[in-house]
N, C-alpha and C positions, 0 to 999 in steps of 0.2 A: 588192728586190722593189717594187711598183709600189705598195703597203699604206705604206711607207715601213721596213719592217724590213727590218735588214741580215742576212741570213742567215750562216753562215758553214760553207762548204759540206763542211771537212775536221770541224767538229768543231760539227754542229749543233744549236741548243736547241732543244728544244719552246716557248720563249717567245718566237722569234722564227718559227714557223708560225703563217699564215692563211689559212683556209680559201679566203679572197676568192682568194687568191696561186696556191691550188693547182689553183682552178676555169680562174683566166683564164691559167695556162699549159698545162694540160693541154688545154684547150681551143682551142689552137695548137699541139698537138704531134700532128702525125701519123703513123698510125700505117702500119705497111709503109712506111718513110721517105716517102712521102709516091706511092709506086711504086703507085698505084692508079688505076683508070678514073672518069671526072667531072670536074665543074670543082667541086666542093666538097672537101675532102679530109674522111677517117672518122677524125675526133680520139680522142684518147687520152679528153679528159671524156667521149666517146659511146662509148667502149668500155667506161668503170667503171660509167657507170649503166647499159649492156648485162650485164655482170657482174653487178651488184648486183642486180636483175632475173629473172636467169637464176639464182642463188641462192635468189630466194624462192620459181620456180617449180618449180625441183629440192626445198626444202627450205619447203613452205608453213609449217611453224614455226620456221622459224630465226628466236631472237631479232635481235631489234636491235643489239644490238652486233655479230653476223656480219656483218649486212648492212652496217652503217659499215666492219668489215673489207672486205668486196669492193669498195666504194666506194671505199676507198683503198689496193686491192690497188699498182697503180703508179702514185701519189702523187709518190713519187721524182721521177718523169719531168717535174714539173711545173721543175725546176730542172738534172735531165742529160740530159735528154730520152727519146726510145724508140727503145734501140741494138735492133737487130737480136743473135738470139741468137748467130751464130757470130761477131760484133765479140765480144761479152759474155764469150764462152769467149774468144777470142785475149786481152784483156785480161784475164782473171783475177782475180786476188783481189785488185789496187786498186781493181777496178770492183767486186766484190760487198762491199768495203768501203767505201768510199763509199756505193753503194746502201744497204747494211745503216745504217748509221749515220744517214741519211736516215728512213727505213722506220723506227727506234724513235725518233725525232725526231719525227715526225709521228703515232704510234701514241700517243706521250704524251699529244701534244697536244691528244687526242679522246679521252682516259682510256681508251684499247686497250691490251691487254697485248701487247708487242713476242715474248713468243713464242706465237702463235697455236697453239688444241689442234688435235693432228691432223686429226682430224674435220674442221674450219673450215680448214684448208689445205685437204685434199684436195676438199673442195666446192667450193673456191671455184677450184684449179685445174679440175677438172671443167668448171665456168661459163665461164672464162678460154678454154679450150679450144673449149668449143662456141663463144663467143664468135669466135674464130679461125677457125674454121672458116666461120663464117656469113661472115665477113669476107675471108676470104682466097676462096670461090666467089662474090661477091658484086662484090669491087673488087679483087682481087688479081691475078686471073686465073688461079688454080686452077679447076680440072674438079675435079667431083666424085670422081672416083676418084683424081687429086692429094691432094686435101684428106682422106679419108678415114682415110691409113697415117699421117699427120702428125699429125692431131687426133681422129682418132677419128670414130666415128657419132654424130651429135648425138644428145641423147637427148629433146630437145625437137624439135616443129614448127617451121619456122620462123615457121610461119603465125601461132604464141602470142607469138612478138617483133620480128617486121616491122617495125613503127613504129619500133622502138629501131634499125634499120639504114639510113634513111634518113640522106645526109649533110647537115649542117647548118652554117651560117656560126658562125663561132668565137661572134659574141656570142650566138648562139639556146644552141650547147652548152654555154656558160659557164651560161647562166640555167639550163638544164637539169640540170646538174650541178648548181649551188648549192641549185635548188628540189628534189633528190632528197636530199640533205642535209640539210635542213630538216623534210623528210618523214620520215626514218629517226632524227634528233634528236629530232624531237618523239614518238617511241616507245620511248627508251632512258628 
């Protein structure tokens, strides 16, 4: 990692995650493999702090620690990047092993418990989803009626997180991600 920690990717510690590591590669991983309209691509950091966002306005009391969970729903990705689901399913259970292992590696390392209450999954898939949706009618090239059977009715406006769907130069979402981090750390 660019921090100088050697991660080790089949059997990782929480001592060798950093925050810095997971902004500035997720913040270079795009998402819909990079299969989007623009000359900017819609990163993986701009889609956690869309998440993380899209959590608090689904959920105005969700403590602080949900919110660090949606923040680092795909963390992972900072290091195997953002496979598409049907690679994910043809790979199988070395890839949701690695991912998993990844995922309680990094859940330590921000004092989260690696099995998230139900409650807090299904919210934050909920989020993840509207999230998709905004994004896949947005830059993916889905129609509305595409996106709909896929991810569902938003259940938000878009109009309540528009700013959060602009695309952004890796170092603006790097800053943006860290500075959404700092904001939800300093409420835990």
């Amino acid at each position: 990692m660019l921090s100088g920690r050697r991660l080790d990717i089949l059997n990782p510690s929480p001592l060798d995650v950093e925050i810095e590591d997971i902004a500035h590669g997720l913040a270079r991983v795009a998402r819909w493999n990079g299969q989007t309209r623009g000359g900017e691509i819609f990163s993986v950091a701009q889609h956690s702090v869309a998440v993380a966002e899209i959590v608090r306005l689904l959920d105005p009391g969700a403590p602080a620690r949900w919110l660090l969970f949606a923040l680092l729903h795909d963390a992972p990705e900072y290091v195997i990047g953002d496979m598409i689901s049907p690679f994910k399913a043809a790979l199988g259970g070395v890839y949701v092993e690695v991912e998993s292992r990844l995922a309680r590696a990094i859940l330590q390392r921000f004092s989260l418990k690696p099995e998230a209450p139900a409650a807090l999954t299904k919210l934050t898939k909920s989020a993840d989803r509207i999230s998709a949706y905004f994004e896949a009618t947005l830059y993916a090239g889905f129609a509305e009626e595409e996106a709909k059977p896929l991810f569902g009715e938003p259940k938000i406006a878009f109009e309540r997180v528009a700013p959060l769907f602009a695309p952004r130069a890796p170092e603006t979402a790097q800053a943006e991600f860290l500075g959404k981090f700092a904001e939800i750390s300093g409420l835990l």
